[in-house]
C-alpha positions as YAML, in Angstrom:
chain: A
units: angstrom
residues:
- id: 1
  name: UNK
  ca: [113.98, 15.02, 46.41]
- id: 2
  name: UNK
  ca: [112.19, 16.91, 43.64]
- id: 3
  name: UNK
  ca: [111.33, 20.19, 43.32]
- id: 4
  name: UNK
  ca: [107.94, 21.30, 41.97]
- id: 5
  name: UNK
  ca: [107.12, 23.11, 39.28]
- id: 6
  name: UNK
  ca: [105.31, 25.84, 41.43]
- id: 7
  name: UNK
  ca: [108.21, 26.46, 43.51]
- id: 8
  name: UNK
  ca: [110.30, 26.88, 40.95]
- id: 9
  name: UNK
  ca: [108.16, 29.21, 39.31]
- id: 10
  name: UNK
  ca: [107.90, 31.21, 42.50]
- id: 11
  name: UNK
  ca: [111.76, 31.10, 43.01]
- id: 12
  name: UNK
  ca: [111.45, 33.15, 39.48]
- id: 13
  name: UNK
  ca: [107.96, 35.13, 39.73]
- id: 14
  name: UNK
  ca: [108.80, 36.80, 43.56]
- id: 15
  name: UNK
  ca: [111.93, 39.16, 42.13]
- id: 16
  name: UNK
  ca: [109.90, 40.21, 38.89]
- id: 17
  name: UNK
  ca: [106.29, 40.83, 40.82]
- id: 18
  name: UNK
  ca: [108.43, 42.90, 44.03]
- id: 19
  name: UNK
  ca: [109.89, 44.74, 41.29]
- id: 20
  name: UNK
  ca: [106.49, 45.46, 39.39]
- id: 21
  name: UNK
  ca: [105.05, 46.46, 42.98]
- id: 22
  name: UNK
  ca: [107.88, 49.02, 44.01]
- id: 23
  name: UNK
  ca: [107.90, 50.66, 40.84]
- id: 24
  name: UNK
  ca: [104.15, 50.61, 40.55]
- id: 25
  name: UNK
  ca: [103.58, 52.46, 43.53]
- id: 26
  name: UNK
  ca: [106.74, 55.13, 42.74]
- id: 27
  name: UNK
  ca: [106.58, 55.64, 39.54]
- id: 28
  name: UNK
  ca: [103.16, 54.12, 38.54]
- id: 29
  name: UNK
  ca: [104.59, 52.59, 35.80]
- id: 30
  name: UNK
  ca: [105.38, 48.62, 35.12]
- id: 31
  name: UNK
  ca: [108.45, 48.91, 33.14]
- id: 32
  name: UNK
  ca: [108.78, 46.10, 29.75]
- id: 33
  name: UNK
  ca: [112.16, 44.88, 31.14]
- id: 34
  name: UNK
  ca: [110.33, 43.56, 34.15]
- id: 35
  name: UNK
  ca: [107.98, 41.70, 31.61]
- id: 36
  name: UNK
  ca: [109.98, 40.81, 29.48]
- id: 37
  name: UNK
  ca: [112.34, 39.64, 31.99]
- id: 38
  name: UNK
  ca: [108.92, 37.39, 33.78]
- id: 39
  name: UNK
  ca: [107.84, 35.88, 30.47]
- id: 40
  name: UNK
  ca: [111.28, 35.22, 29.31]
- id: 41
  name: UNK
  ca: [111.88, 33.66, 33.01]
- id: 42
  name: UNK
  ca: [109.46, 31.49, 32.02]
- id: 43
  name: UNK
  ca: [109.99, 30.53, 28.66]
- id: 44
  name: UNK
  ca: [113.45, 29.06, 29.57]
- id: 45
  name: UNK
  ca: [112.26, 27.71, 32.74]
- id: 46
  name: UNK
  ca: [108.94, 25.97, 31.71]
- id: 47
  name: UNK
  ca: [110.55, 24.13, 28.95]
- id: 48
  name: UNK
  ca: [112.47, 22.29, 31.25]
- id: 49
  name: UNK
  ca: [109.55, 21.65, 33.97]
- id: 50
  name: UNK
  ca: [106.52, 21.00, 31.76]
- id: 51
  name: UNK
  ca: [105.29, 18.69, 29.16]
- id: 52
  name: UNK
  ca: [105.75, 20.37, 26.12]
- id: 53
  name: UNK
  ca: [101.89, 20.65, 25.40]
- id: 54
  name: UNK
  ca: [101.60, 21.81, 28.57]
- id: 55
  name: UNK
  ca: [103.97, 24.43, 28.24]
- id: 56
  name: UNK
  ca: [102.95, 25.26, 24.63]
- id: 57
  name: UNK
  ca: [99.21, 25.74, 26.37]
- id: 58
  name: UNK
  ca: [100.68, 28.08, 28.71]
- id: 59
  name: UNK
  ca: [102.41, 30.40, 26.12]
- id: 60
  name: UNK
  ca: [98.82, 30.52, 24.06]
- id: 61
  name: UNK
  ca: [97.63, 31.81, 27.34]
- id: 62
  name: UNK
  ca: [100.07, 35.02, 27.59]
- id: 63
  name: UNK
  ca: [99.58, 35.35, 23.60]
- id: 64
  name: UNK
  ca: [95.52, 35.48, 24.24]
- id: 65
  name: UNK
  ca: [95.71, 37.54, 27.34]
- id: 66
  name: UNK
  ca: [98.40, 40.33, 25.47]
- id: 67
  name: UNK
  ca: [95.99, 40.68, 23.00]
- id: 68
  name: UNK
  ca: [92.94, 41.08, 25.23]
- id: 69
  name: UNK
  ca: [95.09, 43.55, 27.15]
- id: 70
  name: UNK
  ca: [95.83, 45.59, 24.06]
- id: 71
  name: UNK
  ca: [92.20, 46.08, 23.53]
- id: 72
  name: UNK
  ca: [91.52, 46.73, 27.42]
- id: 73
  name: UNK
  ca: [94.33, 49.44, 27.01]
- id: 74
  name: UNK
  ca: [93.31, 51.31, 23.99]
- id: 75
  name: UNK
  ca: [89.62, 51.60, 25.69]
- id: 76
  name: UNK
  ca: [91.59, 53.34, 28.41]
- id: 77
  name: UNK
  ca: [90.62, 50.30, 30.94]
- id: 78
  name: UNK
  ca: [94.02, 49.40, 32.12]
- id: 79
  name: UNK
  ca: [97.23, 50.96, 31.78]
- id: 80
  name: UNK
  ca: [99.74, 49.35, 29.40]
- id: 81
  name: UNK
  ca: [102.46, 48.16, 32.37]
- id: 82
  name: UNK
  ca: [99.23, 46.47, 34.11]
- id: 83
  name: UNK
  ca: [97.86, 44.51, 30.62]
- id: 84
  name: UNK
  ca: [101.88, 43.83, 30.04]
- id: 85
  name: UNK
  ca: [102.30, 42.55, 33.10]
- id: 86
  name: UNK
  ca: [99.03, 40.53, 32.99]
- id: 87
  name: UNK
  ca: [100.12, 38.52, 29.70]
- id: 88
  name: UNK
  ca: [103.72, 37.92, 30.99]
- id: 89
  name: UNK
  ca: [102.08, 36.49, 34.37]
- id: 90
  name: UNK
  ca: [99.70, 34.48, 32.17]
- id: 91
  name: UNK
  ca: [101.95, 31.31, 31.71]
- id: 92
  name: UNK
  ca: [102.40, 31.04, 35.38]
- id: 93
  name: UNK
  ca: [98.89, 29.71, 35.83]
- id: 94
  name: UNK
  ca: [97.78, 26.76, 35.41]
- id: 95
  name: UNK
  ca: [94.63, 26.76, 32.75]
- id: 96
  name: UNK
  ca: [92.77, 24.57, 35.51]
- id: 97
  name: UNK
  ca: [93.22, 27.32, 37.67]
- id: 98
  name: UNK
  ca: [92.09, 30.57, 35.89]
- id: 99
  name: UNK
  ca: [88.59, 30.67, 38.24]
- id: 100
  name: UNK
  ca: [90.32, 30.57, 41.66]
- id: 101
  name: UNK
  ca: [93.05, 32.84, 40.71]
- id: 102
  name: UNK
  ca: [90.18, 35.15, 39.35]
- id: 103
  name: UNK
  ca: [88.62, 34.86, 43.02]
- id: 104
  name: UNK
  ca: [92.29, 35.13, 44.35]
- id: 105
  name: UNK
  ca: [93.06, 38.07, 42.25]
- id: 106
  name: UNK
  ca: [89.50, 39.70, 43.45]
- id: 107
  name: UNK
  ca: [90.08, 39.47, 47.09]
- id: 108
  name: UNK
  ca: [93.82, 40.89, 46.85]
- id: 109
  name: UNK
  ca: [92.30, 43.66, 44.65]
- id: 110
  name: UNK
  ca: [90.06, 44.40, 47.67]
- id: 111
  name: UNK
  ca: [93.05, 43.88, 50.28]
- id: 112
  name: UNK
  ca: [95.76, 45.92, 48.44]
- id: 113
  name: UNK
  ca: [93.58, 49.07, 47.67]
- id: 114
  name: UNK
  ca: [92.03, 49.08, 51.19]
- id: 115
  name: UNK
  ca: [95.97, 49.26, 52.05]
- id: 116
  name: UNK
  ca: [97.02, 51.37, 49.46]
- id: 117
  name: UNK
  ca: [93.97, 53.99, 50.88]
- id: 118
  name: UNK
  ca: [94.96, 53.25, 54.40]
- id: 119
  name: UNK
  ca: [98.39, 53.79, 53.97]
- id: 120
  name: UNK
  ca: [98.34, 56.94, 51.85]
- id: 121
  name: UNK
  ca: [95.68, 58.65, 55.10]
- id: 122
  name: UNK
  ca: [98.51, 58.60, 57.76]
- id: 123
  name: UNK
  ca: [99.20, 61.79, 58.59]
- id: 124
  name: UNK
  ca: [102.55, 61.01, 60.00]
- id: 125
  name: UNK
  ca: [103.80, 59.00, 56.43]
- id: 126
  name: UNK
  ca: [102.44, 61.37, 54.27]
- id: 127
  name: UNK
  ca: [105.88, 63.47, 54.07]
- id: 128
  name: UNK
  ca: [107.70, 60.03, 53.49]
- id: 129
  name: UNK
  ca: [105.35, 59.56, 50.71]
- id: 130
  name: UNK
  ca: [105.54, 62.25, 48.61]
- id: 131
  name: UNK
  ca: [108.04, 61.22, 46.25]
- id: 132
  name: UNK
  ca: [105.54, 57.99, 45.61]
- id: 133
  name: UNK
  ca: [103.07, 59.05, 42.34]
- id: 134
  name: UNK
  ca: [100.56, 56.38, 43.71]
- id: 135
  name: UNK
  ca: [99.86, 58.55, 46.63]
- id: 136
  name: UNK
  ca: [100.39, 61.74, 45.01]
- id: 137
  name: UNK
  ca: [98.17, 61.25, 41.66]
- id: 138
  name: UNK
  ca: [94.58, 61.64, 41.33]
- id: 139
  name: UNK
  ca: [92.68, 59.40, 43.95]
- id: 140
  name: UNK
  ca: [90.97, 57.55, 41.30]
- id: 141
  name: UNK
  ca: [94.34, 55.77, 40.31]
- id: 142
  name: UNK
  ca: [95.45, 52.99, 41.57]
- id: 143
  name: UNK
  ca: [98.66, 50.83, 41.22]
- id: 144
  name: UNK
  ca: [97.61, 47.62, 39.62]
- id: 145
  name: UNK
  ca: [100.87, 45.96, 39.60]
- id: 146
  name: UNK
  ca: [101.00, 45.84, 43.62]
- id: 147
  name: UNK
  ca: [97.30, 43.19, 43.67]
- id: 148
  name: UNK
  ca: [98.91, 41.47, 40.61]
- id: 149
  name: UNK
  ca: [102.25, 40.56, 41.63]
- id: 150
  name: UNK
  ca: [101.00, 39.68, 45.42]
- id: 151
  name: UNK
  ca: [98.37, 37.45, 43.77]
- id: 152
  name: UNK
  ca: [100.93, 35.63, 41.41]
- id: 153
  name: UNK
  ca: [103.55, 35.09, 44.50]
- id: 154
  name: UNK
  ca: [100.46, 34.01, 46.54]
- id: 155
  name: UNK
  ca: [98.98, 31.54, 44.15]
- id: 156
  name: UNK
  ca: [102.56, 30.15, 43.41]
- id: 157
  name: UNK
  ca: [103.54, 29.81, 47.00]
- id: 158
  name: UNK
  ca: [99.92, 27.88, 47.40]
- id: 159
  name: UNK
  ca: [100.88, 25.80, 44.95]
- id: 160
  name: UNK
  ca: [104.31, 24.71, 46.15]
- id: 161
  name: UNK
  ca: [103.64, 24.28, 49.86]
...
């Protein structure tokens, strides 16, 4: 029996984007080890499980999006973890599928700040909360890396099964 490509992917995307989450809501940071640790997942990985055009299309696409996300981050836009994380998540998706993981990435952005909101109103969680920066920092900021790493797991797990 083989494996797919997408399920191996998501075997190595699901530590990295839990990781990105956690932190992103405790800290509000997306540290580089996490990644560097994604895009260097796949680099080893995809070489093995792709055509090497294929693959080599796939790294342009983290090179393009790091750079767009250096310019979105000096504008003040996006916060340097998020635009990071964005470029190291960028080989994981297929080119053919930039559009619906746009719409994917949308509706999660919708669902996990809803949450995020929800959450963080509870009066009874609120003390179990207040070590968390995401619910202690201005209301205006949100943690990115929660909507992108439940949107990468989501769109690799769609892929696979």
């Amino acid at each position: 029996m083989m494996v797919s490509a997408a399920l191996v992917l998501l075997l190595i995307a699901t530590p990295f984007s839990i990781y990105a989450a956690v932190t992103d809501l405790r800290s509000m940071k997306i540290y580089n080890k996490c990644n560097l640790g994604l895009f260097f997942g796949f680099l080893i990985v995809g070489f093995f499980v792709f055509p090497l055009d294929q693959y080599g299309l796939r790294i342009s696409q983290a090179a393009v999006m790091f750079a767009v996300g250096v310019v979105m981050t000096n504008f003040g836009m996006m916060g340097g973890g998020d635009s990071k994380f964005i470029a190291a998540m960028a080989p994981y998706i297929a080119f053919q599928d930039a559009l619906g993981f746009i719409f994917l990435l949308s509706v999660l952005s919708l669902v996990t700040v809803a949450l995020h909101r929800g959450i963080g109103a509870i009066k009874p969680l609120q003390p179990s909360l207040a070590g968390w920066r995401s619910w202690s920092a201005e209301r205006r900021k949100f943690p990115f890396g929660v909507t992108l790493g439940a949107s990468l797991v989501l769109y690799l797990a769609l892929k696979a099964f």
